[in-house]
FIKOLZA-1660 file (N, C-alpha, C; in steps of 0.1 Angstrom, whole numbers, plus 5000, padded with zeros to 4 digits):
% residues 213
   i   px   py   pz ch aa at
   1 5008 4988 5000  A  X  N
   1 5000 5000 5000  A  X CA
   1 5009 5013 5000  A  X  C
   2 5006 5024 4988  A  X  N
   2 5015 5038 4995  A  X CA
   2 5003 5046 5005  A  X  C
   3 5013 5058 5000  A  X  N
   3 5008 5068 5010  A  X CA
   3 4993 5077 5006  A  X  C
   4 4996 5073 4995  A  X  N
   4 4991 5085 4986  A  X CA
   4 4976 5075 4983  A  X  C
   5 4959 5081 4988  A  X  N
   5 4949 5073 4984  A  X CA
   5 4942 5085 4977  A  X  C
   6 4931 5077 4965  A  X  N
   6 4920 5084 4960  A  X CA
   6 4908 5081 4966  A  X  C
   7 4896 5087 4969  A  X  N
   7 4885 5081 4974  A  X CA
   7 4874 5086 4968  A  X  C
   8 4871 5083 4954  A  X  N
   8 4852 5086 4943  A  X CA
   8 4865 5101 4941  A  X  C
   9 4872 5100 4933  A  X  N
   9 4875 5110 4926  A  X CA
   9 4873 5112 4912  A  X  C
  10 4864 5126 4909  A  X  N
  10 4863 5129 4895  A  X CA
  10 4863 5142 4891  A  X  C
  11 4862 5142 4878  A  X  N
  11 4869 5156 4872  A  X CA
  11 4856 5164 4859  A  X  C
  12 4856 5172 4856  A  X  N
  12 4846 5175 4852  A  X CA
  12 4848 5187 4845  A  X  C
  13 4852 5195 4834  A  X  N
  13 4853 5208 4828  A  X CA
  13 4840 5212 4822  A  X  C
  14 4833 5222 4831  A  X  N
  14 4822 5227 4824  A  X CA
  14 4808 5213 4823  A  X  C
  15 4804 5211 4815  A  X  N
  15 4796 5199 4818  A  X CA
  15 4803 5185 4813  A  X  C
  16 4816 5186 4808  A  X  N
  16 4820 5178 4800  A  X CA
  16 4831 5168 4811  A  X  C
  17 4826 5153 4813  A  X  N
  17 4828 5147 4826  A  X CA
  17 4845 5140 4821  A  X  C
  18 4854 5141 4825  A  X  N
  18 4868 5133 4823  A  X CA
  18 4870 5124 4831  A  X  C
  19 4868 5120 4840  A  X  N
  19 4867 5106 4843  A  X CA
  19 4858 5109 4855  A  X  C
  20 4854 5098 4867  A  X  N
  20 4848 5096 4870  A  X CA
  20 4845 5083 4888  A  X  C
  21 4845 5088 4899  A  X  N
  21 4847 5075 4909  A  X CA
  21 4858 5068 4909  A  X  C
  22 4867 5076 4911  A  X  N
  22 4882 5065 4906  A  X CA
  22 4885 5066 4925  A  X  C
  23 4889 5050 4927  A  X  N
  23 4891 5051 4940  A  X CA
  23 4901 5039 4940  A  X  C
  24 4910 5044 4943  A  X  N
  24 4923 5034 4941  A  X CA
  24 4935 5039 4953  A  X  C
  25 4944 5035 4956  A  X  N
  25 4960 5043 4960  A  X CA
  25 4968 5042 4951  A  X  C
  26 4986 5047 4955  A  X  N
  26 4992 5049 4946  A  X CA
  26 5000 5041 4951  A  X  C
  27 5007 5029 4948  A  X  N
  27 5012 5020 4956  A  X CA
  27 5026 5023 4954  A  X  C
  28 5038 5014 4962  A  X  N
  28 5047 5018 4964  A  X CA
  28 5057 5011 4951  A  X  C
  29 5065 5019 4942  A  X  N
  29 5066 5010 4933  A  X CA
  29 5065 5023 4915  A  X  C
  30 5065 5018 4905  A  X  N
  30 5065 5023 4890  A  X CA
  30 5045 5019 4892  A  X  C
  31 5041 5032 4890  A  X  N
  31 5029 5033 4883  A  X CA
  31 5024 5032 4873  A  X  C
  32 5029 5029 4858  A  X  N
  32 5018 5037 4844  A  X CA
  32 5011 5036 4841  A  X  C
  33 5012 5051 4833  A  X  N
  33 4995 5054 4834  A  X CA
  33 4995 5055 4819  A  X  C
  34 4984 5046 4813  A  X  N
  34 4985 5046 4801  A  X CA
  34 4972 5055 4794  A  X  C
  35 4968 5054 4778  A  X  N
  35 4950 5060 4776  A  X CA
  35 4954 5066 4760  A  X  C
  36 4943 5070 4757  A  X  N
  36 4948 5077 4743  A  X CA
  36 4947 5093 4746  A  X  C
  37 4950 5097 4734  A  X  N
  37 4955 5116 4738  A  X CA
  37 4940 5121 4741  A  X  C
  38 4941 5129 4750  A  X  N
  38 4926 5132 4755  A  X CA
  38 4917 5128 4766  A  X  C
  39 4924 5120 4770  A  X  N
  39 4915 5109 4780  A  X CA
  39 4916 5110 4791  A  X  C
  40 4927 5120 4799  A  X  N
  40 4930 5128 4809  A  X CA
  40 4940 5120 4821  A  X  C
  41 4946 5115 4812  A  X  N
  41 4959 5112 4820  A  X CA
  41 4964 5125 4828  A  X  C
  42 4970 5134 4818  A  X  N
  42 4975 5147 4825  A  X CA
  42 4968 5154 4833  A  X  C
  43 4955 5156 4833  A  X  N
  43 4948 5158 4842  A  X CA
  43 4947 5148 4855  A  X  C
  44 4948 5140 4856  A  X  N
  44 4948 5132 4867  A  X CA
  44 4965 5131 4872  A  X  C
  45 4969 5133 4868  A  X  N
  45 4987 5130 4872  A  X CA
  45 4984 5150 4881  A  X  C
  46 4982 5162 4875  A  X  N
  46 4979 5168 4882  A  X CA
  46 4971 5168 4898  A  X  C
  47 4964 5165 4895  A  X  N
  47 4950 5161 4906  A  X CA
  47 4960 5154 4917  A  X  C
  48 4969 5146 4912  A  X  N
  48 4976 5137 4920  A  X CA
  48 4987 5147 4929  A  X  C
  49 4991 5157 4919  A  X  N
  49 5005 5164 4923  A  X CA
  49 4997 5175 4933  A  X  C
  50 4985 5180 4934  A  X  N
  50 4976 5189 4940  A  X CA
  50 4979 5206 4933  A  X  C
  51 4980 5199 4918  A  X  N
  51 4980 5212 4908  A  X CA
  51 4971 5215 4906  A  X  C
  52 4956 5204 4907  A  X  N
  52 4944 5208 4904  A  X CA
  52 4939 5202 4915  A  X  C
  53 4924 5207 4915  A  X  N
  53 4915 5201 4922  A  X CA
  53 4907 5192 4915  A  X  C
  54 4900 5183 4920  A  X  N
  54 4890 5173 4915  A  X CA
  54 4878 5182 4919  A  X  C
  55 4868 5177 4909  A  X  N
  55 4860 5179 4911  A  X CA
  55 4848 5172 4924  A  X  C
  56 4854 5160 4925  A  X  N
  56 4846 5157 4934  A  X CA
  56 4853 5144 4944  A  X  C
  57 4853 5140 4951  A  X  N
  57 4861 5129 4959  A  X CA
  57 4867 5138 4969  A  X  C
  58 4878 5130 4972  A  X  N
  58 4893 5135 4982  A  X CA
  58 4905 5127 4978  A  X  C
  59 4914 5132 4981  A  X  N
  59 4929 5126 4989  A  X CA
  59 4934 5125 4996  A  X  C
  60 4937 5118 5002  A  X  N
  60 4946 5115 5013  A  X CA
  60 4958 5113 5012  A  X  C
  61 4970 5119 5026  A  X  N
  61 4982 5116 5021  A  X CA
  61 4983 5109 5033  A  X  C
  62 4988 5098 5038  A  X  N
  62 4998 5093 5051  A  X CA
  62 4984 5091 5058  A  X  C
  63 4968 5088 5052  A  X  N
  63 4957 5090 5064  A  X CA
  63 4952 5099 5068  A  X  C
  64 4958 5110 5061  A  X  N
  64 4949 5126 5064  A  X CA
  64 4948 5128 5054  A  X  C
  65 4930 5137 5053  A  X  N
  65 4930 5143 5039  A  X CA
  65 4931 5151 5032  A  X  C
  66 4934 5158 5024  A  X  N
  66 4936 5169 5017  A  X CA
  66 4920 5175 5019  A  X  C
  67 4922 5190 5020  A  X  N
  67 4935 5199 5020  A  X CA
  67 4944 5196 5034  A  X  C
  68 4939 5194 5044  A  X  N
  68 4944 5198 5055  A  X CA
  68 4960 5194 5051  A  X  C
  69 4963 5180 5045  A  X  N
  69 4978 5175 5044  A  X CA
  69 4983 5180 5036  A  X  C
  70 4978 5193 5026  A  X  N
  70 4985 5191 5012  A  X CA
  70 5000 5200 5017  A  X  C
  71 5000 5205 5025  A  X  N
  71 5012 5212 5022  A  X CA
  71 5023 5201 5028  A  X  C
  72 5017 5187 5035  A  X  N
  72 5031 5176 5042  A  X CA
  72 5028 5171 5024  A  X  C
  73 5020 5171 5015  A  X  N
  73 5021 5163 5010  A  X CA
  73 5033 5171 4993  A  X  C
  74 5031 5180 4996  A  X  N
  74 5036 5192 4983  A  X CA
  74 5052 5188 4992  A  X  C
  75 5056 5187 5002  A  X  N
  75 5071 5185 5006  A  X CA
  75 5079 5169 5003  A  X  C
  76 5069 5165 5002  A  X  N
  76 5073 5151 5000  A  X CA
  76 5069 5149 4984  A  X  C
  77 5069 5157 4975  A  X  N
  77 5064 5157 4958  A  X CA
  77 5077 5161 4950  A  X  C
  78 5075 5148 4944  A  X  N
  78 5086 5156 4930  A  X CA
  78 5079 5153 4916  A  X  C
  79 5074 5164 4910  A  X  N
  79 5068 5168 4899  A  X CA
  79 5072 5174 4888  A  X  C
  80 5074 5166 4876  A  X  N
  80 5075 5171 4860  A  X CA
  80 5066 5173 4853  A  X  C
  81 5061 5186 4850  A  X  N
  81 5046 5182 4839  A  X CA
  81 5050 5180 4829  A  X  C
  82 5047 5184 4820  A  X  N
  82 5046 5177 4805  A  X CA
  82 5049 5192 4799  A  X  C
  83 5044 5200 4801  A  X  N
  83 5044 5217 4797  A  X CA
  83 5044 5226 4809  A  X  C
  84 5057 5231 4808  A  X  N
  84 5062 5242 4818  A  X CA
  84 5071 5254 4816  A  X  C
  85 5066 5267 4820  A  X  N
  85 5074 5276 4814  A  X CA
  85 5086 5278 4825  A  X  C
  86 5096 5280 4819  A  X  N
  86 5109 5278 4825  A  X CA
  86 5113 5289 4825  A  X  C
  87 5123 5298 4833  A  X  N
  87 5125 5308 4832  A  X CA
  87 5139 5311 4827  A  X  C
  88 5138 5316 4814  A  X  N
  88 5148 5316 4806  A  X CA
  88 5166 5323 4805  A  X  C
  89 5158 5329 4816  A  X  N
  89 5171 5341 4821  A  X CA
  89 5179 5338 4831  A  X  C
  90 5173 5325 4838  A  X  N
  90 5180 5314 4852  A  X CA
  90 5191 5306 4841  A  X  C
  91 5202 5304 4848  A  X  N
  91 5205 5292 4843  A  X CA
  91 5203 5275 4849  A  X  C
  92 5206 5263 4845  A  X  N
  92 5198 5254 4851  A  X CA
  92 5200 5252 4864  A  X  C
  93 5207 5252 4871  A  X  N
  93 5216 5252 4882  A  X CA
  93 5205 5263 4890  A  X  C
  94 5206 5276 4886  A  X  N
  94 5201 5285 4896  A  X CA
  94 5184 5278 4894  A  X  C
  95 5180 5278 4886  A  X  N
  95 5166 5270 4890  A  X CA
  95 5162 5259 4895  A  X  C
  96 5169 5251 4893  A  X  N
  96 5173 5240 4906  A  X CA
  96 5172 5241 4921  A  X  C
  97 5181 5251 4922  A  X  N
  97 5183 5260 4932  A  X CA
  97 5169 5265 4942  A  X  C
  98 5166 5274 4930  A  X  N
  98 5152 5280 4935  A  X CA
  98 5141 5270 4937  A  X  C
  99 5136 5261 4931  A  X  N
  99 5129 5243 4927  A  X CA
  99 5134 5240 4946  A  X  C
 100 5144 5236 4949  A  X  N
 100 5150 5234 4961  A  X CA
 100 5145 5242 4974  A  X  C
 101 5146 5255 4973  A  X  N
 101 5142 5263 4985  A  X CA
 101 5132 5263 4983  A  X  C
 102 5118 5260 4973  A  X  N
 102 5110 5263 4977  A  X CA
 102 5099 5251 4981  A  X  C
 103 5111 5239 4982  A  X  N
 103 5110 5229 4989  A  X CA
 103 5113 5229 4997  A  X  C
 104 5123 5239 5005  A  X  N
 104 5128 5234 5023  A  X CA
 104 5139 5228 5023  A  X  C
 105 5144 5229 5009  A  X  N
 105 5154 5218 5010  A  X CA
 105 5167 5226 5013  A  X  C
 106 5179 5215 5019  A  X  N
 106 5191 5220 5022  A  X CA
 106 5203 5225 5008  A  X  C
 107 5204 5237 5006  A  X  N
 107 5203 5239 4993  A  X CA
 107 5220 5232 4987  A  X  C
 108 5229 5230 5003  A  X  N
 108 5244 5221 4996  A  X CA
 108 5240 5206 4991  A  X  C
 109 5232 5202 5000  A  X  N
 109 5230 5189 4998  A  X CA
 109 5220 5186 4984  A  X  C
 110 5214 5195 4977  A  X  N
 110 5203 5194 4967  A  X CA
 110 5211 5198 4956  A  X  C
 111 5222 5207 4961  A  X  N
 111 5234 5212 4949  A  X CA
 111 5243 5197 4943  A  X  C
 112 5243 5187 4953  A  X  N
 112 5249 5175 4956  A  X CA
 112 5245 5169 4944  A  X  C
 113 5232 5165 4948  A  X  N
 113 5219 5156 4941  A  X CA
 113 5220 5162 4927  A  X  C
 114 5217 5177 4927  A  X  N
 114 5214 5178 4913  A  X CA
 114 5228 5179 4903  A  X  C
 115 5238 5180 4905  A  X  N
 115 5249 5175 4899  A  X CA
 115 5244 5155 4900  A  X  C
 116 5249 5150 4906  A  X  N
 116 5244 5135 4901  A  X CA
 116 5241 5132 4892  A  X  C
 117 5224 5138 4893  A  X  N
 117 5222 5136 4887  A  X CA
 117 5215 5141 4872  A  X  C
 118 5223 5151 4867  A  X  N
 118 5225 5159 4857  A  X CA
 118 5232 5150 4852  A  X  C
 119 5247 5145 4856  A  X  N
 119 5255 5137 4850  A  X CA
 119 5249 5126 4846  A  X  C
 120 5240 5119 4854  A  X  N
 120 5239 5107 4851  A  X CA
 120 5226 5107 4837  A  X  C
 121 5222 5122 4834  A  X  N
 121 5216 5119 4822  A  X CA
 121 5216 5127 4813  A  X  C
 122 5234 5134 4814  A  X  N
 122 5243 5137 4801  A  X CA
 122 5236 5155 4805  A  X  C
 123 5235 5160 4810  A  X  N
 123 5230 5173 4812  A  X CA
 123 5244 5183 4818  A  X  C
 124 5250 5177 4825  A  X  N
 124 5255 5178 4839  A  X CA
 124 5268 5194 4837  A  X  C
 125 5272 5191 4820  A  X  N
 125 5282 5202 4814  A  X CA
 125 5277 5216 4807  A  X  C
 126 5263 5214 4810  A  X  N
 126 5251 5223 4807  A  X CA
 126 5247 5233 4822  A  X  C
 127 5246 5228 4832  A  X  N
 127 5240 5236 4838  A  X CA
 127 5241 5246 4843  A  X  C
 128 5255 5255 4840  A  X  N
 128 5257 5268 4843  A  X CA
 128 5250 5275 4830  A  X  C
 129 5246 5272 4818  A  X  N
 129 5238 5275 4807  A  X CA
 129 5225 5280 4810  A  X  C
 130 5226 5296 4807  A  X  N
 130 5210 5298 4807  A  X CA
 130 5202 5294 4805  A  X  C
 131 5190 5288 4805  A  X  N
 131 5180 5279 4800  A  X CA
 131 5173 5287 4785  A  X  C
 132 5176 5301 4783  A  X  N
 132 5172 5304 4772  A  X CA
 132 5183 5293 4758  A  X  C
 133 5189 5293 4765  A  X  N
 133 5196 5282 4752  A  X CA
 133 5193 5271 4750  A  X  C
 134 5185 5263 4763  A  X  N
 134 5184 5253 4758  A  X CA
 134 5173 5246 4747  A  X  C
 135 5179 5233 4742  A  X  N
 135 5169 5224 4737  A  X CA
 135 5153 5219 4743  A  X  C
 136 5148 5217 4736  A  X  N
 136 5137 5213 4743  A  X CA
 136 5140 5198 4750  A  X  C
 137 5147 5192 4743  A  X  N
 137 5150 5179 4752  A  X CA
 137 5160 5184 4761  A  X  C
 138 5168 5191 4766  A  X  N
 138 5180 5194 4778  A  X CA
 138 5166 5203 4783  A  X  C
 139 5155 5205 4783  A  X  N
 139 5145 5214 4794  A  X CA
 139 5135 5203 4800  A  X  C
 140 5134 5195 4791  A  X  N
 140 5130 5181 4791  A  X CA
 140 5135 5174 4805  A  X  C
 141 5149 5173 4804  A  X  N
 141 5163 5167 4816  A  X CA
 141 5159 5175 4826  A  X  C
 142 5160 5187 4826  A  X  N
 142 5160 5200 4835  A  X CA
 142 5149 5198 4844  A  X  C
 143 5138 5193 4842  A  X  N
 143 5124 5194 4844  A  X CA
 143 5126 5183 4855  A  X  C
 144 5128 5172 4848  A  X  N
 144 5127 5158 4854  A  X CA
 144 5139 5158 4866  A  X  C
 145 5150 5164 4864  A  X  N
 145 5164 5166 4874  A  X CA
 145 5156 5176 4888  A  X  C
 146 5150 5184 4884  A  X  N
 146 5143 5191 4898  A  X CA
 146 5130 5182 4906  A  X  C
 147 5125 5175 4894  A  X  N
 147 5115 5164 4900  A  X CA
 147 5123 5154 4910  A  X  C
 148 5136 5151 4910  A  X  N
 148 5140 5144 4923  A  X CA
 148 5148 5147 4932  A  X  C
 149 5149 5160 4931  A  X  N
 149 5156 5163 4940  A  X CA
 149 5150 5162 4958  A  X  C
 150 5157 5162 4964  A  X  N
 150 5154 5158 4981  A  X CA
 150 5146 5142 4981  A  X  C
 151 5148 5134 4972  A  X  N
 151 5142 5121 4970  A  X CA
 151 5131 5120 4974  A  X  C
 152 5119 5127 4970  A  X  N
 152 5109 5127 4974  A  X CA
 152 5101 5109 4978  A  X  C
 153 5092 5113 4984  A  X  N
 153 5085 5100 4984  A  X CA
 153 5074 5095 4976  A  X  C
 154 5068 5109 4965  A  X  N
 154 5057 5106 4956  A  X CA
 154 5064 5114 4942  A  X  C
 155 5068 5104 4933  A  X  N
 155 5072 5111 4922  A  X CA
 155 5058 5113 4911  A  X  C
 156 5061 5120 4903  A  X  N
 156 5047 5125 4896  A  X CA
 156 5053 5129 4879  A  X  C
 157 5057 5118 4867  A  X  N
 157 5061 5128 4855  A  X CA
 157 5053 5122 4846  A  X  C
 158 5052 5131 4834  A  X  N
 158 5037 5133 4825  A  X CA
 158 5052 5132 4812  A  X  C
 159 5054 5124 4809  A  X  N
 159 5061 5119 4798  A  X CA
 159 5076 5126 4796  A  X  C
 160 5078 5120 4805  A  X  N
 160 5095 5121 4807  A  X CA
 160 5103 5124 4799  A  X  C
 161 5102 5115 4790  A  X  N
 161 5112 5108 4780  A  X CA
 161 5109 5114 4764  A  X  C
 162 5095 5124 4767  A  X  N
 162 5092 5125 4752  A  X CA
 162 5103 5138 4747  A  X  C
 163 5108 5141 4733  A  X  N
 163 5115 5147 4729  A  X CA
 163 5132 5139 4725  A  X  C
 164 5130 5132 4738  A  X  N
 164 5149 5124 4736  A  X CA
 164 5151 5114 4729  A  X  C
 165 5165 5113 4727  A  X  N
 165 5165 5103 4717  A  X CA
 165 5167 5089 4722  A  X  C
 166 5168 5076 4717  A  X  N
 166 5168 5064 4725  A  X CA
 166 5173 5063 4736  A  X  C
 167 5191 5067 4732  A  X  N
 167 5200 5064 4744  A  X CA
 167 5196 5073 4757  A  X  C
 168 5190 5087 4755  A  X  N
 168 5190 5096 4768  A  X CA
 168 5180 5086 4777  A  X  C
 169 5166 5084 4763  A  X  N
 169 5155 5078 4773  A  X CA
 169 5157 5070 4784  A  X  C
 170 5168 5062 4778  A  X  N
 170 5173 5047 4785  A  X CA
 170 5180 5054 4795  A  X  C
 171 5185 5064 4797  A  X  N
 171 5195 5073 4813  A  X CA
 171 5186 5074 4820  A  X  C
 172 5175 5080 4814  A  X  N
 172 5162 5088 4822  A  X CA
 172 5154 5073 4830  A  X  C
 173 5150 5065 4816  A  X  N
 173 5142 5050 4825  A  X CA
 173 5152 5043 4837  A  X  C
 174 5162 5046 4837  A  X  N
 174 5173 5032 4843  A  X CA
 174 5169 5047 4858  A  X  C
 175 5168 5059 4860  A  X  N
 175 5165 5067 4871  A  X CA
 175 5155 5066 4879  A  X  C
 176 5143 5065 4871  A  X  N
 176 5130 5060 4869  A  X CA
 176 5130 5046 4880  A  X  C
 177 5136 5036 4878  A  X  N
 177 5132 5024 4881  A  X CA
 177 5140 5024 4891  A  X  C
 178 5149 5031 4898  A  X  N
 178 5158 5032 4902  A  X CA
 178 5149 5039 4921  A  X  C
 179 5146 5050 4915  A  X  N
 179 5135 5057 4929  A  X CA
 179 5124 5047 4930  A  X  C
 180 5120 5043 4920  A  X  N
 180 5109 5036 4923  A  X CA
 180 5109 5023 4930  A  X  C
 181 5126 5020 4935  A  X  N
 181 5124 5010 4946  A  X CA
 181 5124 5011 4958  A  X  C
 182 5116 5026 4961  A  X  N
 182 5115 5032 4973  A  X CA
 182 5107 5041 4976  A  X  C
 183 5102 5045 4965  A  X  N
 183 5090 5054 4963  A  X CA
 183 5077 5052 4955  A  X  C
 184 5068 5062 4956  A  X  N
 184 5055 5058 4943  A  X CA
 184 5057 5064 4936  A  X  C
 185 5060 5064 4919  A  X  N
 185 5061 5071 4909  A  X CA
 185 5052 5067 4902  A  X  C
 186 5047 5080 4896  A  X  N
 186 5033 5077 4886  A  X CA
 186 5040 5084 4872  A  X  C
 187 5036 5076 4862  A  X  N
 187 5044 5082 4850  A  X CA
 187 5035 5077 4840  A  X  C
 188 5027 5091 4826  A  X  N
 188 5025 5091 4818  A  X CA
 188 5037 5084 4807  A  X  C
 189 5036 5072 4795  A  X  N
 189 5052 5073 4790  A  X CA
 189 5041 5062 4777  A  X  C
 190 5045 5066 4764  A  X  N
 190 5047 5052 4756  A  X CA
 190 5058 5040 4760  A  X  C
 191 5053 5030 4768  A  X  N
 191 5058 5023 4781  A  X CA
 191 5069 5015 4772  A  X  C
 192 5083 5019 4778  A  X  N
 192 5097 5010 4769  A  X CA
 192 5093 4992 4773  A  X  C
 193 5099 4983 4772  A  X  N
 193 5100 4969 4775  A  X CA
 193 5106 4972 4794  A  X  C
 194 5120 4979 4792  A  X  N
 194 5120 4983 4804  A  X CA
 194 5113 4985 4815  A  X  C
 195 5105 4997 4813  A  X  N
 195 5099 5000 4823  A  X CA
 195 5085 4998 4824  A  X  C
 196 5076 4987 4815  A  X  N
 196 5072 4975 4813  A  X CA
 196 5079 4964 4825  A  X  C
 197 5088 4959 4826  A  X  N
 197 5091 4944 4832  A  X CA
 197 5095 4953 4848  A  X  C
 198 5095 4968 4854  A  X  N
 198 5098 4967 4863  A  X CA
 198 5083 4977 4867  A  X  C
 199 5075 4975 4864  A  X  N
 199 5061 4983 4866  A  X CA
 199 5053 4975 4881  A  X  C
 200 5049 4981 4892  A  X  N
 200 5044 4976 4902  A  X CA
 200 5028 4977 4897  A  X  C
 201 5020 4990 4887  A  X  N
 201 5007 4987 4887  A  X CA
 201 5007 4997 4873  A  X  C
 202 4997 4989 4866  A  X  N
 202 4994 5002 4856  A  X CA
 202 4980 5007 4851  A  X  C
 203 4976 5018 4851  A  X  N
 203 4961 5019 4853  A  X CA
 203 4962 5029 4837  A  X  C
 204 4946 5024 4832  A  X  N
 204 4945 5034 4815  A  X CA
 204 4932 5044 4822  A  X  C
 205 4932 5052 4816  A  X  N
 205 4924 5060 4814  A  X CA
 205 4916 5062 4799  A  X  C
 206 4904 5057 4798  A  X  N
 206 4900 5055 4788  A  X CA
 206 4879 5052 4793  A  X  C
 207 4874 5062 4780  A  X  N
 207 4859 5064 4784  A  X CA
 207 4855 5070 4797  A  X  C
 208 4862 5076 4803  A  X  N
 208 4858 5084 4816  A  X CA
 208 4859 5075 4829  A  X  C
 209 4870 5063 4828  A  X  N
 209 4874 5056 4839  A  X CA
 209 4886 5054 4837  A  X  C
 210 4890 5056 4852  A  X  N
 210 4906 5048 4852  A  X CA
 210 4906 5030 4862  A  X  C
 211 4911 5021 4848  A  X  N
 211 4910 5011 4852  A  X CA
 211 4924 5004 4857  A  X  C
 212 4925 5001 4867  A  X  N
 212 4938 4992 4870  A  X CA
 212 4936 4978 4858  A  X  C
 213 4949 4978 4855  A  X  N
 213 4950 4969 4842  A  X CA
 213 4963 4955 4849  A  X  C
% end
């Protein structure tokens, strides 16, 4: 069991219902989350990170429910969306930085971490580089490198890997599988073989339900 529960959670824009009674947890372990484009994966990976609200249900983090927990639960979050404006005039490093403090985090020891693991997914000679220069795939890295920092306990990314080319993907999955023997990660991904054979649960979203598969 993780930490992280849903209870009759659903979502709804205007009259137009996106899913529907989803009552599941997020167990400890690789989550994916699979569906076709539209079907509100990203909205639910939100919902999860307490970017949005649901329209109807709750969450719980650790047995307490949101709101009262969200802010134990936003400390213990590392979150990549899928689209994020980045601020172009930081370089990656200084936004790292700021990602960090506005975590609580100890900013030598997060300086530590985010070298790691920059290196470990080919970034690492970049991040004194303003981010106005970067690629979309090195903002891509950037995004997902501040999603772990302070090792959170609930990881949260909405397609990781999209933009890179094979070999980075395979840095990025081997990271992936890696926290996930210690934490709950939920990840949007066209699912490699990889991260396929080390998956603890995977739920689709599809027709206005999310089904554990």
């Amino acid at each position: 069991m993780g930490n992280l529960h849903l209870d009759s959670i659903g979502k709804t824009y205007g009259r137009k219902p996106i899913f529907d009674d989803v009552t599941t947890h997020v167990p400890i372990g690789l989550t994916l989350l699979t569906g076709p484009s539209g079907a509100g994966k990203s909205t639910l990976l939100r919902i999860l990170a307490t970017a949005e609200k649901p329209s109807r249900g709750k969450l719980s983090w650790k047995g307490a429910p949101l709101p009262a927990a969200r802010h134990q639960l936003r400390r213990a979050l590392g979150y990549a969306p899928q689209a994020v404006d980045l601020p172009d005039d930081l370089t990656a490093r200084e936004f790292a930085m700021h990602m960090a403090a506005l975590k609580g985090l100890d900013l030598a020891a997060a300086d530590a971490q985010f070298g790691a693991i920059t290196d470990a997914i080919n970034l690492h000679s970049d991040i004194n580089q303003r981010i106005a220069t970067f690629s979309g795939g090195m903002r891509r890295r950037l995004v997902f490198a501040q999603a772990l920092l302070g090792a959170p306990d609930l990881i949260i990314l909405d397609e990781p890997t999209a933009e890179l080319d094979s070999h980075t993907a395979v840095l990025l999955e081997s990271l992936i599988v890696e926290r996930a023997a210690r934490a709950s990660v939920v990840m949007t991904t066209h699912a490699s073989a990889q991260l396929s054979a080390h998956a603890a649960a995977s739920w689709r979203v599809e027709g206005g339900q999310v089904i554990r598969t």
